[in-house]
N, C-alpha and C positions, 0 to 999 in steps of 0.2 A: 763184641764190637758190632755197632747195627750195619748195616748195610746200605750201600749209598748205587740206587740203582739209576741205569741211564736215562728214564725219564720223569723230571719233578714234576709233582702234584699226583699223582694217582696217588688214592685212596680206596678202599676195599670197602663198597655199602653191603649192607648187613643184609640187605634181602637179596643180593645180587647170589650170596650159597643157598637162597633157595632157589631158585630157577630151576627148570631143565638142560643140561648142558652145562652147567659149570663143574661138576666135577670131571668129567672129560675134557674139556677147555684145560684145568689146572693139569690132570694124568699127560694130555698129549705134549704140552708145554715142558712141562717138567722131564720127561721122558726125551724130547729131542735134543736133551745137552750132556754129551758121553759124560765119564769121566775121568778128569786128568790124576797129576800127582799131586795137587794141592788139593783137600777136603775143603779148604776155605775159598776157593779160588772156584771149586766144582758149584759148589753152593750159591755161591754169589752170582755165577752165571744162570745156574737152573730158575732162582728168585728173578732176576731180570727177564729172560724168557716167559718166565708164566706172567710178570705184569705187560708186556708186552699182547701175548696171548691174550689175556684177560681186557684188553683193554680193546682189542679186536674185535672177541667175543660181545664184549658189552658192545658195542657201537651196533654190531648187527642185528642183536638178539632184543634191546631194548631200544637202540639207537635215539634222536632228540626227543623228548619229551614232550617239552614247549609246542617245538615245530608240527610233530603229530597232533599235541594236542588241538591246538590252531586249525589246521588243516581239518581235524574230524567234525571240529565244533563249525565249522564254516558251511560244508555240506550239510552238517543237519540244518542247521536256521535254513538253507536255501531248500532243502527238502519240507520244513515247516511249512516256511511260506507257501510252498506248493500246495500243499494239503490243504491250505483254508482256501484256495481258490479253486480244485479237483480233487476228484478220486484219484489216488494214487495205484500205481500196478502193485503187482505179486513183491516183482524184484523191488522195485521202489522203497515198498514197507518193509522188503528183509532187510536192506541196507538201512532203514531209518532205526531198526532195532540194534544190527549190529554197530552200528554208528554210537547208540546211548549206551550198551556194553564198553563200547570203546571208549568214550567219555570218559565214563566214571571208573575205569580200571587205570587210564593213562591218569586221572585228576588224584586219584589214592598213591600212584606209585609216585607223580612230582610232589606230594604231599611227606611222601616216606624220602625223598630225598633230600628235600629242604628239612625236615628232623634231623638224620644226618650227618649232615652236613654242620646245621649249628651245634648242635649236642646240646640243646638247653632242654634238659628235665622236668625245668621246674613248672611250665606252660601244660594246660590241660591238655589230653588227649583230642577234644576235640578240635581244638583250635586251629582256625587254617589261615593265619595269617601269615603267610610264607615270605611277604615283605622283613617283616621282623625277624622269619629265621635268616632271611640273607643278610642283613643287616647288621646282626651278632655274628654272624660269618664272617664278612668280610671285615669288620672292625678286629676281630681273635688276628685274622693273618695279618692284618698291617700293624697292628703290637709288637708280633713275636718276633717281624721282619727287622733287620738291622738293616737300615739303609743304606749308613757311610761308616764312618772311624776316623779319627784324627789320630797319625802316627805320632811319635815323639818329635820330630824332626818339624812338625807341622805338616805333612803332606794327607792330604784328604785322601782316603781308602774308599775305592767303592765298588770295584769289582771284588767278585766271590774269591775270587785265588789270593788278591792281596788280601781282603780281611782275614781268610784264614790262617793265611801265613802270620800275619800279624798277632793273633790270639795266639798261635800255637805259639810265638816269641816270647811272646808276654810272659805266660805260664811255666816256659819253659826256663826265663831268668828268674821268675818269683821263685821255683821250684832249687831252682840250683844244682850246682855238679856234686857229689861226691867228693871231698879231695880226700887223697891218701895219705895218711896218720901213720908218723913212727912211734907215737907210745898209743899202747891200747888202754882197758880197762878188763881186768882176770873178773870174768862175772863169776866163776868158780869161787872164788877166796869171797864174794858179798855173801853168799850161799840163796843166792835169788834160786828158784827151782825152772827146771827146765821145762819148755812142753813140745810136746812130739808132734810137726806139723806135717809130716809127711802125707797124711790126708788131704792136703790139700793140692798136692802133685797129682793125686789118682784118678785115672780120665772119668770120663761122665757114662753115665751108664743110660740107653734109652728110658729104662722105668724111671728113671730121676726126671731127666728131662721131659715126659709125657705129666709126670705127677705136679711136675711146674707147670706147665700149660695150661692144665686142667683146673689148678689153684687159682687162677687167673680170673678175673672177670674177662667177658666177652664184647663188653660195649666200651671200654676207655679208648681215650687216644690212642691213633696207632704214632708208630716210630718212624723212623726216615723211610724206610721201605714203603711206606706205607699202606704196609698187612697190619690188620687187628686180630685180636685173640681167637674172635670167632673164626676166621680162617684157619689158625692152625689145628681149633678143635675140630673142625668138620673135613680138613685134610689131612 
C-alpha cells in the first residue's frame, strides 16, 4: 500500500543522494520518530518526517537555483564592466573567479533538474534547452491530473475527498458483495487437485525485500511518496 504523506509534490532528485549531508538529513529524520504498536503506522510517520527533513535540508544546502543563479550572474557582468574601465583589486578578482565557479556549478545543477524533472531520455546529453524540459513537465502533470467527475446523480466532483470517495464507490459496486450460498460445489468429487497456498501467508523476510529493491531500476517514476528507487538503494 503506497504511502500518502502530508506534503504533495516532493519528489526525491537523483543528485540530491549525492551531496554532502544527505545521508545524515535522512539518519536524523528517520531516527527522531519512536516506535509505536503499528509497524505500518511507525513507518508512515518515519517516511513523512524524513520528507519533511529532506526538504529542509534541500532549501538550505542547495536552496533557489534561478534566484542564486541571477544574483551571481549580475555581480559578475557588473564586475566586467569594471574591468574594461580599471584594474581591478586582489579581492575583486577572487570574487570575479569565484563568481564563474559559481556560475557554471549553479547552470549544470539547474540543468540536472530540469532533466529530472521531465524524464525525457530521448534528448541528447548536451542539450540545454530547459524550456522544453519544463514544458514536457508541466504538460505529464496536467494529463495525469483529474480535474472534476460527474457523479451519477449529476453533481460535478471537484474536491479531492469527494472524487475519491466517488472512485472507491464506483469500484466498490462494479466489484460487489459476496452473498451467502446454501448449496455449494464438492470440488472434491470434480477431482480438480488442490495447491498448498500457504506460502503466501509467510511474512516477508528483509533478504527478499532488499533483493526487490536492488531488481529495481533507479531512475523510473517515483510513487505517491514520492521517494524513487535510488533512495532506497543508497538508504
Amino acid at each position: 500500500m503506497p504511502l500518502k504523506l502530508e506534503k504533495p509534490g516532493f519528489t526525491l532528485k537523483r543528485f540530491g543522494t549525492k551531496l554532502e549531508g544527505f545521508q545524515v538529513a535522512v539518519e536524523e529524520a528517520w531516527t527522531s520518530v519512536p516506535s509505536s504498536t503499528c509497524p505500518v503506522d511507525t513507518l508512515a510517520k518515519k517516511f513523512s518526517a524524513t520528507v519533511k527533513n529532506l526538504q529542509s535540508w534541500s532549501h538550505k544546502k542547495v536552496g533557489h537555483i534561478n534566484t542564486q543563479l541571477g544574483l551571481a550572474r549580475d555581480v559578475l557582468h557588473q564586475l566586467e564592466i569594471a574591468q574594461d574601465a580599471r584594474l581591478l583589486s586582489n579581492q575583486e578578482r577572487w570574487l570575479l573567479h569565484q563568481l564563474k565557479r559559481h556560475s557554471l556549478a549553479r547552470s549544470s545543477l539547474q540543468r540536472t533538474i530540469a532533466r529530472s524533472r521531465s524524464r525525457i531520455t530521448w534528448l541528447s546529453e548536451g542539450d540545454g534547452n530547459t524550456a522544453l524540459f519544463h514544458l514536457h513537465a508541466r504538460h505529464r502533470k496536467r494529463k495525469n491530473f483529474i480535474s472534476k467527475l460527474v457523479a451519477d446523480d449529476g453533481k460535478v466532483l471537484t474536491s479531492h475527498e469527494e472524487k475519491e470517495q466517488n472512485i472507491f464507490e464506483f469500484y466498490l459496486n462494479l466489484l460487489g458483495d459476496a452473498p451467502h450460498r446454501e448449496i455449494t460445489v464438492n470440488l472434491e468429487e470434480l477431482a480438480i487437485p488442490r495447491h498448498d497456498l500457504s506460502e503466501l501467508e509467510v511474512p516477508f523476510f528483509e533478504e527478499e525485500v532488499w533483493k526487490t529493491i536492488c531488481s529495481r531500476p533507479p531512475d523510473k517514476a517515483p510513487g505517491p511518496d514520492g521517494f524513487t528507487r535510488i533512495f532506497y538503494k543508497t538508504c
